[in-house]
N, C-alpha and C positions, 0 to 999 in steps of 0.2 A: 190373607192378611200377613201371614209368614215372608212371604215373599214382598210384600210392600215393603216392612219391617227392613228385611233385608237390604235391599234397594234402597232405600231409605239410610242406611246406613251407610251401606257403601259409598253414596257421594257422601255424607258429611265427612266421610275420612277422606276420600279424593279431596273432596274441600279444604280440611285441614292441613292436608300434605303440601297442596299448593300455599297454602300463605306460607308455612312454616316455612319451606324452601325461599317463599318469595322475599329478595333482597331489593332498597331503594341504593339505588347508583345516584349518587351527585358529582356533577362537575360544571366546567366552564369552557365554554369556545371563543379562543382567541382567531380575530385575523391575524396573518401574517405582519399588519402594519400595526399590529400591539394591541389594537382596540379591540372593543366587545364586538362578536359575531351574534347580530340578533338575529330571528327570524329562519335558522338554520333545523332541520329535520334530524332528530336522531329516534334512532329504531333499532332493534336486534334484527338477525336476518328472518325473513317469513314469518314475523311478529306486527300482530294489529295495534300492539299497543306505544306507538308514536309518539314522541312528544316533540314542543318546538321550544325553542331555545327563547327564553327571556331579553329583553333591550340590553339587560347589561351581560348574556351573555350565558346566562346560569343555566341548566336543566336538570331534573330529579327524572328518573324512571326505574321502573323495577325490572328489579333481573328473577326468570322464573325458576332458571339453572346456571350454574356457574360452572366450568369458563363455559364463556360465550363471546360473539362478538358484535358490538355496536355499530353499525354504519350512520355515518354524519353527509349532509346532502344540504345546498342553499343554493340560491342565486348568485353566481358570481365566483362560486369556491369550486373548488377540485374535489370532489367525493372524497371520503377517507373511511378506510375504517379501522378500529382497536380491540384487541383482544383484552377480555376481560374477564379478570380473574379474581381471587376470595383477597389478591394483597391491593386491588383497588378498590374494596371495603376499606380497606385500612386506609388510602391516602387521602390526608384530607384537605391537598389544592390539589383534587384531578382536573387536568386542564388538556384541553387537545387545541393545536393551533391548525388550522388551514388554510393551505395556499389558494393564493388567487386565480381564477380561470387564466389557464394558459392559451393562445391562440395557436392555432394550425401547426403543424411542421409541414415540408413536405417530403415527402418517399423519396429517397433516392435508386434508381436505376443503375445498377455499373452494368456495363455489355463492353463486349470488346470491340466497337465499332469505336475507327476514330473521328474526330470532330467533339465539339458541345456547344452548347451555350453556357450561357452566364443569367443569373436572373438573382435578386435578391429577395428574402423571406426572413417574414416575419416570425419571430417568436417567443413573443412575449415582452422581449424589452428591445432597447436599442442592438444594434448590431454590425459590424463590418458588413461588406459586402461580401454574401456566400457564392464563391464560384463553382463551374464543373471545368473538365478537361480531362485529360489522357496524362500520362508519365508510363516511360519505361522502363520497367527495374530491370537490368542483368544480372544482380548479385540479388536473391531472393535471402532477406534478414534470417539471422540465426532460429530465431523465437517462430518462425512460422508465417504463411503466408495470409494474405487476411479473411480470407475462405475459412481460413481455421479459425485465428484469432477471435471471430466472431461467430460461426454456426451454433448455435445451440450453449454457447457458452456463457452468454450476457442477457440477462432478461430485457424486456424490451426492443432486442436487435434478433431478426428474421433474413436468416441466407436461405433463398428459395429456389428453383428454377434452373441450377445451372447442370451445363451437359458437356463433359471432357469433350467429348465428342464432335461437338458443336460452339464451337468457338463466338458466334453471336449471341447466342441462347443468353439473355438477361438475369443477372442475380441481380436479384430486390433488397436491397437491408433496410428492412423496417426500423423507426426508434434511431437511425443516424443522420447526420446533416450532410450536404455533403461535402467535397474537398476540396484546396485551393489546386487549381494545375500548374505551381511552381513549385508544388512538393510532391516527391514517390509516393505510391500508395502500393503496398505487397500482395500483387494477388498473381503469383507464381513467377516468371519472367516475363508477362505477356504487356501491350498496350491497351492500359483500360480508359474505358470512355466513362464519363459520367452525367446522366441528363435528371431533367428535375420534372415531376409529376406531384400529383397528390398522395401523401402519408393521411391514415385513419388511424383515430386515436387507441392506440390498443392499452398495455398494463401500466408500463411508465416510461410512453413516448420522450418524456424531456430531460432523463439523465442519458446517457449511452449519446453524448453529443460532444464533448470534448477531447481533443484527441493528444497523444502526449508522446514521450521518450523517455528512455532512461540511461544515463552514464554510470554504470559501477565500476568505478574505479580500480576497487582491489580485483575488476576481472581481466583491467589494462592496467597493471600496475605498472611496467618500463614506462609506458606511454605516459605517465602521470608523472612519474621520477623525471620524464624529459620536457614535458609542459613548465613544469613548476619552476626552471632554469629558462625556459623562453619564454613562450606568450604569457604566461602566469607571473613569472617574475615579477613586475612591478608593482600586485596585487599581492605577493606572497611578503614583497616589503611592507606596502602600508597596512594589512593589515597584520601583520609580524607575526603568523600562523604559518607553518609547512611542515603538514606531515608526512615526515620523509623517512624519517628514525622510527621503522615497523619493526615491532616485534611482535609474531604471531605466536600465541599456543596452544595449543592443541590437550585439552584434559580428559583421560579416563581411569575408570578403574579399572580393578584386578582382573576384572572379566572383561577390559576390552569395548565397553559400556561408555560410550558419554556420558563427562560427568555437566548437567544443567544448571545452571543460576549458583555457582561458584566464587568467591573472590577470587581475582590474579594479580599482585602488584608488583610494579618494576621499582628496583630500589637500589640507591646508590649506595652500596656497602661503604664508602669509605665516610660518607657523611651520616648515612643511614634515612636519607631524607626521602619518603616516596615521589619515585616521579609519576606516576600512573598507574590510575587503579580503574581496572574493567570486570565485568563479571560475563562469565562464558556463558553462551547464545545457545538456542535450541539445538545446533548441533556439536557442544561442548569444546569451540573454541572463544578464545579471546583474543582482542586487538589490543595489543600497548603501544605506546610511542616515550620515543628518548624526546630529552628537552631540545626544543626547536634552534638555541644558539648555542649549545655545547657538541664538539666536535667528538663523533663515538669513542674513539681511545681516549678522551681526558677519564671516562667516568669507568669503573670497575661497577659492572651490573650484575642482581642476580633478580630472579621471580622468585617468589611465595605465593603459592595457591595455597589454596582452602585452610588460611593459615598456617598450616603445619609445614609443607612440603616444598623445600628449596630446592631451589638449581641456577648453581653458578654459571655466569659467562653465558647468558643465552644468547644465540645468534640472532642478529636482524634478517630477515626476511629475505635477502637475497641469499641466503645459507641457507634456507628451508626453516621449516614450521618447525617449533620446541615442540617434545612431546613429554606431559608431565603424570605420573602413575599417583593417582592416592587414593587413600581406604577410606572409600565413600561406596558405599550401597545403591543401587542405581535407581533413580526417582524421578520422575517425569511428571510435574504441576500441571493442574488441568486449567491454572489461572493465567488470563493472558489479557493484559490491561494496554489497550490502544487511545489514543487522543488526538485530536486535529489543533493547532494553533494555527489561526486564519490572520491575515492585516485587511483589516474592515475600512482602511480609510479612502478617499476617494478614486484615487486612482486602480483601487479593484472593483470597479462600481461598473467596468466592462465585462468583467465575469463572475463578480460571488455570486448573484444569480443562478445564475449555471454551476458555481463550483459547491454552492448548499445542496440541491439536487442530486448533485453527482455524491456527496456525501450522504444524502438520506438515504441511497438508492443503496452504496456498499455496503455502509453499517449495516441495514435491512439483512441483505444478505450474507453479511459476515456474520449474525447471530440466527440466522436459519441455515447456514451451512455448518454452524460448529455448535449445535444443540447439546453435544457430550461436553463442550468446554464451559467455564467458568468467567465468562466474559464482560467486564470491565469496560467503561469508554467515557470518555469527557470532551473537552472542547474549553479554550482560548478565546477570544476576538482581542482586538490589538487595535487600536491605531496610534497616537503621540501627544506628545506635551499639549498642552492648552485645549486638547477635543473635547469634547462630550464627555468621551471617559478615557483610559488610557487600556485599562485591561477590563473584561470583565468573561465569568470564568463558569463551568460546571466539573464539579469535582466526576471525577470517574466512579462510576455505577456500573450495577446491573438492570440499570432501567433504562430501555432501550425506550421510549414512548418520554420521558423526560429530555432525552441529548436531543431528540429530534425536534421538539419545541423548542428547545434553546435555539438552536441552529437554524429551526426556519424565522426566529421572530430579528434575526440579524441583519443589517444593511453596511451597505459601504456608504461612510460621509469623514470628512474633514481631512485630517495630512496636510499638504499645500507643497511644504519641502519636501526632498526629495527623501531624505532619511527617514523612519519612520520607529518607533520604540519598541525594537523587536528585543532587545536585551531585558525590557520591560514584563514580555509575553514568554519570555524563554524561562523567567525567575519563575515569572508563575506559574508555569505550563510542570517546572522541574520542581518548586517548594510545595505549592499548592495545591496539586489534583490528586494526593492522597493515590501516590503508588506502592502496589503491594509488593514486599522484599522478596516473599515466596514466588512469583508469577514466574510464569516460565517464559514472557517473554512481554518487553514494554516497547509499545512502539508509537512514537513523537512525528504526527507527518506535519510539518511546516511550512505553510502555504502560503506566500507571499512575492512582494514583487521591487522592492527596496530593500536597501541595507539597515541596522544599525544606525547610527549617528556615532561622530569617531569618537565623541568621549569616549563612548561605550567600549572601545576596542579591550580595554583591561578584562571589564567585566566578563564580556561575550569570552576570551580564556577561558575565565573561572567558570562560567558557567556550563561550556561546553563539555571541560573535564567533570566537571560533577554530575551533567549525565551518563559520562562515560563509567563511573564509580558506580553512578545507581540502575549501570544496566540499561538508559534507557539508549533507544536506538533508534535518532531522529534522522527522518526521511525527509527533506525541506524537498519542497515544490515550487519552480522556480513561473509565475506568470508573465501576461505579456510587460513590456515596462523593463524587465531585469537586465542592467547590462553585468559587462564582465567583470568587476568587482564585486560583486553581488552574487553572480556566479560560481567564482571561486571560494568564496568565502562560506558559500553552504555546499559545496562539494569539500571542503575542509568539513566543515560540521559532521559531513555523510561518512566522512574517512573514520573522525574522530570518534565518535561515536558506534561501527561497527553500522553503520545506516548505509541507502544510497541515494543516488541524485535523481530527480526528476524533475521535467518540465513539459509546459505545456507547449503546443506547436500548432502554425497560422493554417494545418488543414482541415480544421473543423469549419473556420472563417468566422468563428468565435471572436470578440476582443481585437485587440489592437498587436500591430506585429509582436511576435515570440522570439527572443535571442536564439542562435544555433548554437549549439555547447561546442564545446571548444573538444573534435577529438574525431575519430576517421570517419567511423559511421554508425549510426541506431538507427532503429527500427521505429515507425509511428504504429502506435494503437490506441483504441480505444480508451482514455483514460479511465476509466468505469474497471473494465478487465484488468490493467496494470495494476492499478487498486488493489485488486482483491489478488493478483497474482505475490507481487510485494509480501500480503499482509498471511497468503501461505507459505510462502519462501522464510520467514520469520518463527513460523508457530509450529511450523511440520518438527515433529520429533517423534522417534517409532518407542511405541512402548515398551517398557522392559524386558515382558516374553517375547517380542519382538524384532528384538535388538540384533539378533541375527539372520533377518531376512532381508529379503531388495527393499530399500529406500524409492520412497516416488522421486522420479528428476523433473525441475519444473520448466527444465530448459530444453530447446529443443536437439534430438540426438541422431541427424541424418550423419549417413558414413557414405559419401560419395565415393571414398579410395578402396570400400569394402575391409578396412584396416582390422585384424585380427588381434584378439582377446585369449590368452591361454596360460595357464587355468583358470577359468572365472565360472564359478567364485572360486577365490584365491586367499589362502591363508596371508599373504605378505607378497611371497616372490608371482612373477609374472613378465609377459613378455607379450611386444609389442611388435606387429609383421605387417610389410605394406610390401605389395609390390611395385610402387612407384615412390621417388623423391617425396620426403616428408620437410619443409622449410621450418617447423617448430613443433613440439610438443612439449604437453603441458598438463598434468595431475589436477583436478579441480573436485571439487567437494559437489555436492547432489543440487547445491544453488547455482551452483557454477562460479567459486567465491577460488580463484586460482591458487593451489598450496604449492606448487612447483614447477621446474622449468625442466625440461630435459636437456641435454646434448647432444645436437643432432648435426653431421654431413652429410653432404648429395651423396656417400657413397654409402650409407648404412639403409638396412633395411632391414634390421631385427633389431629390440632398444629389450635390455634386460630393465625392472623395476621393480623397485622393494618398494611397495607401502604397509609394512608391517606396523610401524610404529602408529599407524592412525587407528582410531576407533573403527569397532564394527559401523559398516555403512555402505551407502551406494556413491562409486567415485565415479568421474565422468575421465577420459583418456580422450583431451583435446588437441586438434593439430590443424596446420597450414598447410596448405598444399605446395607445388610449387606454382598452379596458377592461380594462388591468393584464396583458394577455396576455403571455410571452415568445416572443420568434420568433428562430433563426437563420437566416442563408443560409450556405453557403462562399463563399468568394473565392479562388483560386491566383494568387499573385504569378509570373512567371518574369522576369527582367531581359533 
């Protein structure tokens, strides 16, 4: 009887443990196209207890532990599933949107047999025609070839099968489309073929499809000083922007320490009026610029950082990087607030599609690769006068399961003209999303494929600088559609701001033709990995006990001439040994963001250099060959 008793007891306490624990979950499933998702299956994982989704949408189930995660399942939708936790207790419009069944991709093949075919494929919406073909690179891009670019580094994208050895031997990349054959594709110096089979559905076949470039500027800055006077010229008049007046600085403290999210303003001592206000980047510089129609000797310039701390007469950037010392403590914010400003109007209705995707896909794994950070994200949509709407907006969180409903419940409709109200998107993207002053790093990617409207021209100034003031560091994205006014006018943005340029390009076979940027050569890759490359090139900063060790470089550091490093690490002095003709050399920071030029003749081949005055860090020691090769080496300062 004891033991009945017993038994007896013990489940009613089993019993009671389970209700107590057991929580009721409510939410709602949106389609994609805004409306109720009836008739849809939600369930925890290897849980009996099921339920289906109400006509308008609604469903209640209980959670028997927390976190846990919900998987959702319907006719016609993409599986999804949400992790769930005691704060969605708390929310009380839990809502999950799902995408609509996507159709087929196919596998793309590369082997290095020449010939191809051409076929077209479906996937999911309208689309160019997707080609194959061959291209031969000889100059294999700085960043790496696409063997790398994509093995193991992009979810969704599978490099398999290949054999140095055996030059036919097929790499498969799963999760990609494939490429047009009037554009290079990097996969060493060889001719690659490309033919077309069947892709199966693996994690998340439909982002890892758009492919793109990037022009940074400040890592060709002559070239840009010589643009801006030629082919840019009559874009640098109308839209009366030319950042030409660089002034770089460089801040640390006593210890040698960048200093992070700093004021630094440029100011004309004899008026006293600020001409530009920037705040130092994860690796404790700033970009200023003088006024775009005052000639440098009219104005007597000095900088003020962190309030306190002058220095008269800074040099512009062809003099080298200012270096400014102040007593600041070294402090490294774990808060890092990014945001997407999209143009939704019709003319991007060839690739938002595709370009929401490819954003659910990064954000996803920009907050599972940076679990220790404090991560922040919003979003924009945009189209113009008389649309539907003009802005409509999510302020920046850390609710990664809110942006991503934003963002998929969005479409491109309306526009007509070519202008579209990005000055509109820009107020709001910089008044409205609720950025934090402390963050160590804000980043603005700006995705569009028209200009402004020229009233706007005043505004888009004022707005531009006032990013520049709050730190934030817009990255515009240039789509198919953009011509060169348009172009130059968000590579000014990219300048201005401490951001860089990108765009998208015709080898995915995505959309409608892509503009070639205006400049020698870039490299195509995945825009998915650019993404996320960008968005660590921004946020990387070494901790403070750490501030005297090797920095990651994100750029790639082949040394084709073997070029010699000594002492490294190096307190400051250092010296540079080739045994062949060196055509340029050039000091670059761990992004590869250029801080200086060397002096170089065909008859030297040892170059003395001081970088004492930079902060502790990893420097990169770039040069030209004399057959046009690029090489880097690293270098590690420690003081």
């Amino acid at each position: 009887m004891r033991t009945i008793y017993s038994l007896l007891f013990t489940g009613i306490f089993l019993l009671v443990t389970i209700i107590s624990f057991a929580q009721e979950i409510r939410g709602k499933v949106i389609a994609e196209g805004g409306f109720a998702a009836s008739a849809v299956t939600v369930k925890f994982k290897d849980k009996s207890n099921a339920v289906i989704t109400k006509p308008d949408g609604s469903f209640k189930i209980i959670a028997k532990k927390l976190p846990d995660t919900l998987y959702f399942s319907g006719v016609g939708f993409e599986p999804y599933k949400v992790a769930i936790t005691e704060e969605t207790l708390k929310d009380p419009s839990f809502e999950i949107v799902l995408l609509n069944t996507r159709k087929s991709l196919n596998e793309v093949v590369v082997t290095t047999a020449l010939g191809a075919k051409r076929s077209s494929k479906e996937l999911g919406y309208s689309t160019s025609t997707v080609g194959s073909g061959y291209a031969d690179l000889s100059k294999p891009a700085p960043r790496g070839e696409l063997e790398y670019a994509l093995e193991g580094k992009v979810a969704g994208v599978t490099v398999y099968g290949y054999d140095a050895s055996s030059p036919s031997t097929p790499i498969r990349i799963r999760g990609s489309s494939s490429f047009r054959s009037d554009e290079a594709i990097v996969l060493g110096n060889k001719k690659i073929g490309i033919t077309d089979t069947t892709i199966y559905d693996k994690a998340a076949p439909y982002a890892n499809i758009l492919t793109a470039g990037e022009v940074n500027d400040f890592y060709k800055w002559k070239m840009w000083e010589d643009y801006t006077e030629s082919e840019f010229k009559l874009w640098s008049d109308h839209w009366k922007i030319n950042p030409k007046k660089r002034i770089t600085v460089q801040l640390v403290n006593n210890n040698h320490a960048p200093v992070i999210g700093e004021k630094v303003e440029l100011i004309d001592e004899t008026t006293g009026r600020v001409i530009w206000t920037a705040i130092t980047d994860n690796t404790g510089k700033a970009e200023l610029w003088g006024d775009i129609d005052v000639k440098n000797t009219e104005q007597k310039l000095k900088l003020v950082a962190a309030g306190t701390k002058d220095l008269k007469n800074p040099g512009f950037f062809q003099n080298g990087i200012n270096t400014m010392q102040v007593k600041k403590p070294c402090f490294v914010s774990d808060k890092i607030d990014i945001a997407f400003a999209v143009d939704a109007t019709g003319s991007m209705s060839d690739e938002i599609e595709f370009l929401k995707l490819e954003l659910e896909d990064v954000i996803r794994k920009t907050f599972e690769q940076n679990k220790d950070l404090n991560l922040n994200v919003g979003s924009v949509f945009y189209r113009d006068l008389n649309d539907e709407y003009l802005t409509k907006h999510i302020e920046l969180k850390n609710d990664l399961l809110k942006l991503l409903n934003f963002v998929k419940l969005q479409k491109a409709s309306g526009g007509g003209d070519h202008p579209e109200a990005v000055n509109d998107a820009l107020r709001v993207a910089i008044d409205s999303l609720q950025w934090r002053e402390d963050a160590r790093s804000r980043i603005l990617f700006l995705i569009m494929d028209a200009p402004p409207h020229d009233y706007a021209k005043d505004e888009m100034m004022i707005l531009i600088a006032k990013a520049a003031a709050k730190g934030i560091r817009i990255v515009p994205i240039a789509c198919s559609g953009t011509n060169k006014s348009t172009e130059y006018l968000m590579r000014c943005m990219a300048l201005a701001t401490n951001g860089t340029y990108l765009f998208l390009t015709d080898n995915s076979g995505i959309g409608l033709p892509h503009i070639k940027p205006t400049t020698d050569t870039y490299d195509v890759e995945l825009l998915n990995s650019l993404l996320q490359r960008v968005i660590k090139q921004m946020i990387a900063a070494p901790a403070c006990a750490d501030s005297k060790t090797e920095q990651q470089v994100f750029i790639k550091t082949d040394n084709p001439e073997k070029v010699k490093i000594y002492p490294n690490p190096t307190s400051g002095n250092f010296k540079i040994e080739s045994n062949k003709a060196i055509k340029e050399i050039y000091i670059a920071d761990f992004n590869g963001k250029i801080l200086q030029r060397l002096s170089v003749n065909d008859k030297d081949r040892i170059w003395n250099v001081n970088i004492g005055a930079y902060a502790n860090s990893t420097y990169l020691v770039k040069y030209i060959t004399s057959d046009n090769k690029w090489g880097a080496e690293k270098v590690v300062l420690i003081h």
